[in-house]
N, CA, C and O atoms as CSV, one atom per row, in Angstrom:
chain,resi,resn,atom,element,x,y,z
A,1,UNK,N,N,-19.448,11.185,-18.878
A,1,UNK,CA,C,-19.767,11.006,-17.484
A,1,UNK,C,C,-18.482,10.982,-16.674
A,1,UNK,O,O,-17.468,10.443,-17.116
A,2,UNK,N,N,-18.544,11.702,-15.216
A,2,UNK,CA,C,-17.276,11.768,-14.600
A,2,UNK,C,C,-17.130,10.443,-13.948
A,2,UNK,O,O,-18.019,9.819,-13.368
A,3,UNK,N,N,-15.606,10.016,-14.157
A,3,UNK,CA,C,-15.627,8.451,-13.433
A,3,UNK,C,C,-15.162,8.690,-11.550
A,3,UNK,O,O,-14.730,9.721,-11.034
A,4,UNK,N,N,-15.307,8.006,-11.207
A,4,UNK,CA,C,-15.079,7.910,-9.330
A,4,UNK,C,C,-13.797,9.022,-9.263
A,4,UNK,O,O,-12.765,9.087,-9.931
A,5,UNK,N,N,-14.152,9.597,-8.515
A,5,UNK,CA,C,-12.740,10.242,-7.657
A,5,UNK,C,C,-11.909,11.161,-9.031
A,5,UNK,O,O,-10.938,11.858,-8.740
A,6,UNK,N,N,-12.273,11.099,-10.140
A,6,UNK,CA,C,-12.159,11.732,-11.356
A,6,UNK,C,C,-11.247,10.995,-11.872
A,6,UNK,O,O,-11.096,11.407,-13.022
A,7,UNK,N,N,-10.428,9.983,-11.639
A,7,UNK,CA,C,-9.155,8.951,-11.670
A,7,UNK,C,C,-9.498,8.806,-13.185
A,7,UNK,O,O,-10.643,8.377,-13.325
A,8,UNK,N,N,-8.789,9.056,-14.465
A,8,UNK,CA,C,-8.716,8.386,-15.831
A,8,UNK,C,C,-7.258,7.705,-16.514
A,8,UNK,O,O,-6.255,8.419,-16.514
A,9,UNK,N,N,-7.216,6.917,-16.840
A,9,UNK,CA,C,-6.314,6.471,-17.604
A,9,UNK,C,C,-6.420,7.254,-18.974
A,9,UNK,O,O,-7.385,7.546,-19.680
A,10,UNK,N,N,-4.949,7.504,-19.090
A,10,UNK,CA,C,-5.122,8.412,-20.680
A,10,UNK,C,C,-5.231,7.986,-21.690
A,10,UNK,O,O,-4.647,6.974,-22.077
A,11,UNK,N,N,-6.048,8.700,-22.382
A,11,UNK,CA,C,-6.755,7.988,-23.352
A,11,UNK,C,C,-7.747,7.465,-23.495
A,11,UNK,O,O,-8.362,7.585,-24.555
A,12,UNK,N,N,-8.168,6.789,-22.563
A,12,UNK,CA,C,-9.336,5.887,-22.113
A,12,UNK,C,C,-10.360,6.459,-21.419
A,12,UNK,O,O,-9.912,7.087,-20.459
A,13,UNK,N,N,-11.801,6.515,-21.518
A,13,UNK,CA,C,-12.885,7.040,-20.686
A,13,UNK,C,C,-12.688,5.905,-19.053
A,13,UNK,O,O,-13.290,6.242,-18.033
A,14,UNK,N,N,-12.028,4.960,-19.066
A,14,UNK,CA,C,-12.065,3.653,-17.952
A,14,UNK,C,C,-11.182,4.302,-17.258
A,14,UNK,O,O,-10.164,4.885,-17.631
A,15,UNK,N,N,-11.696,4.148,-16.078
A,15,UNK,CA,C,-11.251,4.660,-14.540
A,15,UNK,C,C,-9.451,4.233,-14.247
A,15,UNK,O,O,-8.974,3.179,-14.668
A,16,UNK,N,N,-9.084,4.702,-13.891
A,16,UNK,CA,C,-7.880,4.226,-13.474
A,16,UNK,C,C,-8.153,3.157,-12.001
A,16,UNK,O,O,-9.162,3.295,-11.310
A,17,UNK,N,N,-7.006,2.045,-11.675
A,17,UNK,CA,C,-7.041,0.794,-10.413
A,17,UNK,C,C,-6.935,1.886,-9.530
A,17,UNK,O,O,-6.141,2.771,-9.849
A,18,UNK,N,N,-7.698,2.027,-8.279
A,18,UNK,CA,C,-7.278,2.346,-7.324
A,18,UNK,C,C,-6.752,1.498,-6.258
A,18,UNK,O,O,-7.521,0.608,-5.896
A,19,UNK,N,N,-5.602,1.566,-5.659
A,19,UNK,CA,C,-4.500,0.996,-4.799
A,19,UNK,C,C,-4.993,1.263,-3.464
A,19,UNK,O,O,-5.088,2.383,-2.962
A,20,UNK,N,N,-5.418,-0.263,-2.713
A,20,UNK,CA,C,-5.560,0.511,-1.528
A,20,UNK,C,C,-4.639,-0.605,-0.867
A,20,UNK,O,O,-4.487,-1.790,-1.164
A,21,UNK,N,N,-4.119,0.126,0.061
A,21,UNK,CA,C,-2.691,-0.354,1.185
A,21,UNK,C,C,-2.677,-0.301,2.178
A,21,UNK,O,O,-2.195,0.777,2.526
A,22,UNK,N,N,-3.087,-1.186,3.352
A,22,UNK,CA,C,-2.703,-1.071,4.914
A,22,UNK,C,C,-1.738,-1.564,5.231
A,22,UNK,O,O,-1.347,-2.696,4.945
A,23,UNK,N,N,-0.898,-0.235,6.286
A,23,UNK,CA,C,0.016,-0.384,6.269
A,23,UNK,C,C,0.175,-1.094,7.939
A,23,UNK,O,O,-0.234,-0.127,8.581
A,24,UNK,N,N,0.430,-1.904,8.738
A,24,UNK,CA,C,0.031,-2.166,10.265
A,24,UNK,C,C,1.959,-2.002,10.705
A,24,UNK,O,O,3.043,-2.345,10.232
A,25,UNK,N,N,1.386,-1.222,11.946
A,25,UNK,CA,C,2.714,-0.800,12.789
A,25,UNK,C,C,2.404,-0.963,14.377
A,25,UNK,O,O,1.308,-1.095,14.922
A,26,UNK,N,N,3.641,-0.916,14.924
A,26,UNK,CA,C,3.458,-1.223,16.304
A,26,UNK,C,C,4.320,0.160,16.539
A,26,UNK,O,O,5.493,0.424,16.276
A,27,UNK,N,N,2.729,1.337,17.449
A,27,UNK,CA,C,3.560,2.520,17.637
A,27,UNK,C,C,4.315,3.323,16.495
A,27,UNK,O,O,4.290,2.737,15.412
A,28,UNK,N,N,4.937,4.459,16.506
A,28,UNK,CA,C,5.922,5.415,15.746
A,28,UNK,C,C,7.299,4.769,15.970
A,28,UNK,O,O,8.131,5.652,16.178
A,29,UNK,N,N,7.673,3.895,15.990
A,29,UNK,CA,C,8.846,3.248,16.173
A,29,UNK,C,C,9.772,3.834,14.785
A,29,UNK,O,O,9.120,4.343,13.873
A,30,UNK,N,N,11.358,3.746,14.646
A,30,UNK,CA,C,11.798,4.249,13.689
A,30,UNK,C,C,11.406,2.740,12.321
A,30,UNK,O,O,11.214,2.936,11.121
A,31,UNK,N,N,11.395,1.602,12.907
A,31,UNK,CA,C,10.929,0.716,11.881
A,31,UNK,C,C,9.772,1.553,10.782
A,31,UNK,O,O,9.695,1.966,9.625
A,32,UNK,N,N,9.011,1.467,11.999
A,32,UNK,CA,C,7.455,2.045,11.348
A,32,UNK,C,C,7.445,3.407,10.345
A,32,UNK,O,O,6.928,3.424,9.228
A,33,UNK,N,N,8.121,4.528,10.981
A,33,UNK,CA,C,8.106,5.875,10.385
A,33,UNK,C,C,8.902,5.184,9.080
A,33,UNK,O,O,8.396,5.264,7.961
A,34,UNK,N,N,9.994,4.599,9.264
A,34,UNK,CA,C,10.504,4.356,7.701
A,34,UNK,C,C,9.616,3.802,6.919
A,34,UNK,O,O,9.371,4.374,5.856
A,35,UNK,N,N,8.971,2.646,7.228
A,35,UNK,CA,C,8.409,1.820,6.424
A,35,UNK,C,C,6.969,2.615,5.516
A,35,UNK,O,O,6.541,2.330,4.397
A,36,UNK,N,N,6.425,3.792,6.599
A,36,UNK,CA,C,5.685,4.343,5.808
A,36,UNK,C,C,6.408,5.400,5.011
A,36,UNK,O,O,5.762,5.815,4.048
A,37,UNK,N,N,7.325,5.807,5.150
A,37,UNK,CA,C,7.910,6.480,4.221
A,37,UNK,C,C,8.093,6.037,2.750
A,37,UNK,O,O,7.782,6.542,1.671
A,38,UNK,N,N,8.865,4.633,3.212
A,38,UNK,CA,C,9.296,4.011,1.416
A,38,UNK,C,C,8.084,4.094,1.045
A,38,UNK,O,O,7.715,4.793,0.101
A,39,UNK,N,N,7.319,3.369,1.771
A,39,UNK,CA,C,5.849,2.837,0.866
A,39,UNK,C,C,5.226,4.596,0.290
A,39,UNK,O,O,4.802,4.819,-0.844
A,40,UNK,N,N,5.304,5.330,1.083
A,40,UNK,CA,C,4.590,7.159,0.456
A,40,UNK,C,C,5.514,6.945,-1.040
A,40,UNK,O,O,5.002,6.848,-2.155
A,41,UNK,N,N,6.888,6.906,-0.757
A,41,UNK,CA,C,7.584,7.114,-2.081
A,41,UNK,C,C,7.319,6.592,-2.715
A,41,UNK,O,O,6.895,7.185,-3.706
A,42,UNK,N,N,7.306,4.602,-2.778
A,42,UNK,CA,C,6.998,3.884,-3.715
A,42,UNK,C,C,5.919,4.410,-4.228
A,42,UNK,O,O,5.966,4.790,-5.398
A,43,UNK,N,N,4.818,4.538,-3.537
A,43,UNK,CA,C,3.005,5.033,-4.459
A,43,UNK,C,C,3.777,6.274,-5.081
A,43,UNK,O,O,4.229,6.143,-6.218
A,44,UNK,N,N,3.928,7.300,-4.498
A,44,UNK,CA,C,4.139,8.346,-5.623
A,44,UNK,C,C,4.762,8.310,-6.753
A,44,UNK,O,O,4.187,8.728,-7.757
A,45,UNK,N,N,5.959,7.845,-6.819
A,45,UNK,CA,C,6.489,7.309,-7.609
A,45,UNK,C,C,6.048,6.637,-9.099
A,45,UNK,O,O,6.262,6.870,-10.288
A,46,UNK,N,N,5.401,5.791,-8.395
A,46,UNK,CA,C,4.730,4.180,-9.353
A,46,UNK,C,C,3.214,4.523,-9.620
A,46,UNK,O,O,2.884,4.390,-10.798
A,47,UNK,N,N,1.985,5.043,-8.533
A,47,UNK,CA,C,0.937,4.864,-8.331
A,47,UNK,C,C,0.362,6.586,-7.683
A,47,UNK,O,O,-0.449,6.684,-6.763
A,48,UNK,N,N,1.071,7.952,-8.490
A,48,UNK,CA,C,0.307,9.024,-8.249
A,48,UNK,C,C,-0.710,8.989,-8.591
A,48,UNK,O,O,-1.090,8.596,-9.694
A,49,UNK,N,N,-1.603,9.547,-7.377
A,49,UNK,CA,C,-3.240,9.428,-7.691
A,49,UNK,C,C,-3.806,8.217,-7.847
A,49,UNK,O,O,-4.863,8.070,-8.461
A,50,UNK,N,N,-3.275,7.439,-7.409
A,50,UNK,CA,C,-4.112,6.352,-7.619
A,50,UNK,C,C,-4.264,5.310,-6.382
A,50,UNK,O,O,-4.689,4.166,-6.543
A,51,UNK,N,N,-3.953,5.725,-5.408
A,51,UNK,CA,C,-3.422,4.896,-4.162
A,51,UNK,C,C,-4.080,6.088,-2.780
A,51,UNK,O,O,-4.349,7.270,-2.561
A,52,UNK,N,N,-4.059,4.632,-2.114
A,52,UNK,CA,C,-4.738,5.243,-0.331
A,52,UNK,C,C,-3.858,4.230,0.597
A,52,UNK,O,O,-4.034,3.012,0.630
A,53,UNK,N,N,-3.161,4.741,1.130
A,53,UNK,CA,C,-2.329,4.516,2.350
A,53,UNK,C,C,-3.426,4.141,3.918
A,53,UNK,O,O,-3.777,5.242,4.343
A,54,UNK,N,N,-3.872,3.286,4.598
A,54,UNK,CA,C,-4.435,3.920,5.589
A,54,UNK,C,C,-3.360,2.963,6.330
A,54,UNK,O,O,-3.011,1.906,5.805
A,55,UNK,N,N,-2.734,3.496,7.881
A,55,UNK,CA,C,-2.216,3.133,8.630
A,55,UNK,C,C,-2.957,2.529,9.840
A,55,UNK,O,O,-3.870,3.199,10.324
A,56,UNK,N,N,-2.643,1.269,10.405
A,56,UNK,CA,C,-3.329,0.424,11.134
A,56,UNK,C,C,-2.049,0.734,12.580
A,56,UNK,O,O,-0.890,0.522,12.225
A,57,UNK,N,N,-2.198,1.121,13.844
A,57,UNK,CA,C,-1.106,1.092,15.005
A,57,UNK,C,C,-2.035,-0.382,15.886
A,57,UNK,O,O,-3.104,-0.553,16.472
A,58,UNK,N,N,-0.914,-1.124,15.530
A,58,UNK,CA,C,-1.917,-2.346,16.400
A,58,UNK,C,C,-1.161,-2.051,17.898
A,58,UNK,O,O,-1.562,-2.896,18.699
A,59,UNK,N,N,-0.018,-0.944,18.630
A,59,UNK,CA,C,-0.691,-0.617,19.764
A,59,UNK,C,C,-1.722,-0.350,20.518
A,59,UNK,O,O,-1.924,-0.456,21.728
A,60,UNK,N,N,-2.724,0.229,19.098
A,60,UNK,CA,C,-3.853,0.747,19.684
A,60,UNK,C,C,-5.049,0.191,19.331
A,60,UNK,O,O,-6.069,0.459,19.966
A,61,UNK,N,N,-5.050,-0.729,18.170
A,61,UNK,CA,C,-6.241,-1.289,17.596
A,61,UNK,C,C,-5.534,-2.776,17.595
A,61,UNK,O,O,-5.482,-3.245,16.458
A,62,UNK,N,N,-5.009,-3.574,18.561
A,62,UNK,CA,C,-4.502,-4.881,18.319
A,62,UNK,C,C,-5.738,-5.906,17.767
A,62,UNK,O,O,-5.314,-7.015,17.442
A,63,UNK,N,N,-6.373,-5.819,17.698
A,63,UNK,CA,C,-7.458,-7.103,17.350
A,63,UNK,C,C,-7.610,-6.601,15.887
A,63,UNK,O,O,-8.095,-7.564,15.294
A,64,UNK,N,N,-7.479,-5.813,15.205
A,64,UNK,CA,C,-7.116,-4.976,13.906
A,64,UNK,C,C,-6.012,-6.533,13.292
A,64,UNK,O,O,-6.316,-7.192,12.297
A,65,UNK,N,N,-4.998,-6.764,14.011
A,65,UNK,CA,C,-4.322,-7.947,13.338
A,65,UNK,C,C,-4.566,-9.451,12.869
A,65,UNK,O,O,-3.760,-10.203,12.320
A,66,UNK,N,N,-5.622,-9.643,13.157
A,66,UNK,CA,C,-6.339,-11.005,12.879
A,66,UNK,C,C,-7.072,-10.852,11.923
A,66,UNK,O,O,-7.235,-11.884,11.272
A,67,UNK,N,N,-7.662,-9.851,11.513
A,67,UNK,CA,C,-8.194,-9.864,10.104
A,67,UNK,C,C,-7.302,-9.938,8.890
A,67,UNK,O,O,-7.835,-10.404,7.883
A,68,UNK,N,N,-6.105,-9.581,8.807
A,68,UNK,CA,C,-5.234,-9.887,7.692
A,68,UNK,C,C,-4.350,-10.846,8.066
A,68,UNK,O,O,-3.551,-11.215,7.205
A,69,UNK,N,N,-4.287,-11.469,9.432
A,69,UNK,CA,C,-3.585,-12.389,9.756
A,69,UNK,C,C,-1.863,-11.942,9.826
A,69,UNK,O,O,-0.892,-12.645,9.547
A,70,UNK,N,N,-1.914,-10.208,10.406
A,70,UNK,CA,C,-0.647,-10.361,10.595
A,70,UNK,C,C,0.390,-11.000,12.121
A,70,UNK,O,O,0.202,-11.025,13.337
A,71,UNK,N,N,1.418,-11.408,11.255
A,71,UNK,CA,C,2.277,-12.044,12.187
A,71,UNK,C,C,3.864,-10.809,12.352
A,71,UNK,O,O,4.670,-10.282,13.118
A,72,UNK,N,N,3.679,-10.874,11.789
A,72,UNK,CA,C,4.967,-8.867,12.157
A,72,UNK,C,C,4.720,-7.931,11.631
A,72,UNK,O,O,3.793,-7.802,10.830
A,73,UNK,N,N,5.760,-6.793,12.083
A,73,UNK,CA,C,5.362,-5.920,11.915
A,73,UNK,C,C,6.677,-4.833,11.620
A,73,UNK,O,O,7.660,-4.940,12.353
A,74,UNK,N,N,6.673,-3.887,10.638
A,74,UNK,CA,C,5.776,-3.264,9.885
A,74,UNK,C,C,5.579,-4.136,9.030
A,74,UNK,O,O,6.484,-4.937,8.796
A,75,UNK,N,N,3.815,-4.248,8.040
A,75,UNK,CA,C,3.426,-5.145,7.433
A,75,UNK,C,C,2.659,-4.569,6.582
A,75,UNK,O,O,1.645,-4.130,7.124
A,76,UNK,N,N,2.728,-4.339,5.198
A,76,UNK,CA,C,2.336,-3.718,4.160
A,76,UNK,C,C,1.231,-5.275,3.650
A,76,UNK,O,O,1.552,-6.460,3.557
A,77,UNK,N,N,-0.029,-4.621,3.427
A,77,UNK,CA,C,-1.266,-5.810,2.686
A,77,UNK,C,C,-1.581,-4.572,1.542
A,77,UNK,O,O,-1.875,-3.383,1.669
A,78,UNK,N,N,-1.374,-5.438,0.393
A,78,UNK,CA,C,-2.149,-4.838,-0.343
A,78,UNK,C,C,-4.075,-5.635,-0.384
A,78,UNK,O,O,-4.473,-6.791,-0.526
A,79,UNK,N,N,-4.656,-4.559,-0.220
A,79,UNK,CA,C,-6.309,-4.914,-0.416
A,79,UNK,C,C,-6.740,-4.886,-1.722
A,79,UNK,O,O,-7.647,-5.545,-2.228
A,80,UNK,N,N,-6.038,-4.094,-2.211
A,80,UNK,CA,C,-7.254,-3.397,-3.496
A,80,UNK,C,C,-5.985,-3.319,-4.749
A,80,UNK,O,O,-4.915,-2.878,-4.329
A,81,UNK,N,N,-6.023,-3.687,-6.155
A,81,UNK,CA,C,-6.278,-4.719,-6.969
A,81,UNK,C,C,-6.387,-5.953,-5.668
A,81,UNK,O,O,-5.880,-5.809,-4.556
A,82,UNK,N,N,-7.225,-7.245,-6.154
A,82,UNK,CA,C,-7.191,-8.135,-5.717
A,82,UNK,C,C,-5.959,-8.761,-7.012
A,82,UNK,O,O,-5.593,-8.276,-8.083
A,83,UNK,N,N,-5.670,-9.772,-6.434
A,83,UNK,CA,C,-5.890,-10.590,-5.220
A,83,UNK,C,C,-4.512,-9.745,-4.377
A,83,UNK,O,O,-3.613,-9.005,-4.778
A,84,UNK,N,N,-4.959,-10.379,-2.826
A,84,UNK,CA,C,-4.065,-9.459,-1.865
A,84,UNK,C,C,-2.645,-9.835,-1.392
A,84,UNK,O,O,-2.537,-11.026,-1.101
A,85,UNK,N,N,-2.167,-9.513,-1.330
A,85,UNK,CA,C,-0.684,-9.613,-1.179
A,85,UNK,C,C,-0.248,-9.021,0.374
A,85,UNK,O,O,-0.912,-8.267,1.084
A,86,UNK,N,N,0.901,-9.535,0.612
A,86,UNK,CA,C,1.535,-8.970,1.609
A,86,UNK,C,C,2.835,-8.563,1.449
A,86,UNK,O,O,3.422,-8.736,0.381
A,87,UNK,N,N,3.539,-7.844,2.757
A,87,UNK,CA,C,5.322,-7.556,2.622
A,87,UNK,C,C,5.618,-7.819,3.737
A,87,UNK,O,O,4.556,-7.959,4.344
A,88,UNK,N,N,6.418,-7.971,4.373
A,88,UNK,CA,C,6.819,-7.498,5.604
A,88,UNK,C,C,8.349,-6.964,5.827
A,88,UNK,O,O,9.329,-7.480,5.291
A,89,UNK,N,N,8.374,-6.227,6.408
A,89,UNK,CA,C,9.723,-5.279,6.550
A,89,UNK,C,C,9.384,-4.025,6.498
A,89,UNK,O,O,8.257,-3.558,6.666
A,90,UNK,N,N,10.855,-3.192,6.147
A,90,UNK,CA,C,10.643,-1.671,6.254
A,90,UNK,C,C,10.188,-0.953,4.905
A,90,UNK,O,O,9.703,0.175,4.825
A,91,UNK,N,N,10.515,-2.093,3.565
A,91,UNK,CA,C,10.178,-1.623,2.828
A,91,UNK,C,C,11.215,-0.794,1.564
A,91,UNK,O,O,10.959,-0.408,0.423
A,92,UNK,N,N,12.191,-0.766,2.221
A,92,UNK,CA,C,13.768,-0.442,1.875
A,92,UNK,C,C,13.931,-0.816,0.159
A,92,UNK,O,O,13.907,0.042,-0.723
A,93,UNK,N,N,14.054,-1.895,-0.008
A,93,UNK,CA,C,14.120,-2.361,-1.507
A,93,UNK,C,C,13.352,-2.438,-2.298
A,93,UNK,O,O,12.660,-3.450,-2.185
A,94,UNK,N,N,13.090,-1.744,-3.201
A,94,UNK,CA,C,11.848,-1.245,-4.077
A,94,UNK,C,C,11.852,-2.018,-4.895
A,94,UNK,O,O,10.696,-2.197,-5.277
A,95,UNK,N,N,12.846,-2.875,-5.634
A,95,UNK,CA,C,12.986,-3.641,-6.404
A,95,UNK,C,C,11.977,-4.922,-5.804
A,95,UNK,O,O,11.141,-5.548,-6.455
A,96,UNK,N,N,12.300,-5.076,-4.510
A,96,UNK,CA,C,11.359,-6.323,-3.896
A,96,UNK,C,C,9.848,-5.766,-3.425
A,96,UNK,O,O,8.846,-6.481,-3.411
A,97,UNK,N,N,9.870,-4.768,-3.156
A,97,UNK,CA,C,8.775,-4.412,-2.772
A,97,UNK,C,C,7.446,-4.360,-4.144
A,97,UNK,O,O,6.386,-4.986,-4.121
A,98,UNK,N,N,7.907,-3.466,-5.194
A,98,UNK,CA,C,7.176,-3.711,-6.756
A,98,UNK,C,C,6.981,-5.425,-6.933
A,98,UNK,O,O,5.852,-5.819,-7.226
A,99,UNK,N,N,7.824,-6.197,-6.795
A,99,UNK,CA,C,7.735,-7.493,-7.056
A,99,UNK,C,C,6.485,-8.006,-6.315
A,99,UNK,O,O,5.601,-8.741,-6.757
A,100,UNK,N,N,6.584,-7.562,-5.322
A,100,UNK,CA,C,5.857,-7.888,-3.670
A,100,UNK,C,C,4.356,-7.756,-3.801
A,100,UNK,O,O,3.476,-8.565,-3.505
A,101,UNK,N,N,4.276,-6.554,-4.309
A,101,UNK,CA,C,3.045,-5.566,-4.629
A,101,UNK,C,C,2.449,-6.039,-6.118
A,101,UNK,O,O,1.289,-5.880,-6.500
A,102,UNK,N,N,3.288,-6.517,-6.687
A,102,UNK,CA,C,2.979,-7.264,-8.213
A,102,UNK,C,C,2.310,-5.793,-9.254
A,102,UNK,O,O,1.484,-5.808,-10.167
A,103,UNK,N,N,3.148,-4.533,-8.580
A,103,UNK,CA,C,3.368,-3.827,-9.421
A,103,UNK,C,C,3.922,-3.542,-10.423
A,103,UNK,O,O,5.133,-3.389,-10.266
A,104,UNK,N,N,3.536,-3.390,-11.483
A,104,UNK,CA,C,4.121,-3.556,-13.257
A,104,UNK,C,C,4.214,-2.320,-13.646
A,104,UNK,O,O,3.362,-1.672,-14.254
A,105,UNK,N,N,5.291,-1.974,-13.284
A,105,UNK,CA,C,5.811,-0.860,-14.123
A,105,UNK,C,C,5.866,-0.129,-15.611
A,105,UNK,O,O,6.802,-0.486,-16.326
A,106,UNK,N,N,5.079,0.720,-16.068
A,106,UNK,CA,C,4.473,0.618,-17.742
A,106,UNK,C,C,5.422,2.073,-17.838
A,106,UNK,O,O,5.448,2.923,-16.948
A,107,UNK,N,N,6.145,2.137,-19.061
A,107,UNK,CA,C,6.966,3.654,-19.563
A,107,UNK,C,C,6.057,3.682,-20.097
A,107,UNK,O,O,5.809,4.630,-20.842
C-alpha cells in the first residue's frame, strides 16, 4: 500500500516524520529573506522530502501571532514532530538551530 505523500524510510514500509515549520516574518526585510533561506538549507540538507516550510508575514496577517505566541521576529515554530519548539533569529548557526529543532542527525 502507498504511504501519504509516497514519503518511506528505507527499508521500512513506515512513512517517513513529516516536518512542518512556520516560519513568521515582518515583511521581506533582509532579516526575514535570510532567515528563510538558512531554514530552506537547513531542511534540505537534514530533512529532503520530508519538510513544509509555510511562511506567516505578520505585516499582513498580524493576529496570525497569538496563536504561537510569537514575541519576535523572524521566528521559526516547529509544529509537526510534536512536541513544538521554537527559534528566534535569522537562523545563521545550524549547530543551534538542529539543537533548537531537536533535530538528530542519523549517517
Amino acid at each position: 500500500m502507498k504511504q501519504p505523500n509516497g514519503m518511506r524510510r528505507a527499508g521500512t514500509s513506515r512513512p517517513a516524520k513529516l516536518w512542518q515549520l512556520r516560519l513568521y516574518v515582518m515583511d521581506q526585510t533582509s532579516k526575514s529573506l535570510t532567515a528563510f533561506a538558512n531554514l530552506k538549507q537547513i531542511c534540505e540538507t537534514h530533512l529532503k522530502g520530508r519538510y513544509r516550510i509555510t511562511v506567516i508575514d505578520l505585516a499582513k496577517e498580524p493576529q496570525l501571532a497569538k496563536g504561537d505566541q510569537i514575541l519576535a521576529i523572524p521566528t521559526v515554530v516547529r509544529k509537526l514532530p510534536i512536541p513544538i519548539r521554537t527559534i528566534i533569529g535569522t537562523l545563521a548557526n545550524t549547530e543551534h538551530v538542529l539543537v533548537g529543532l531537536d533535530l538528530h542527525v542519523t549517517n
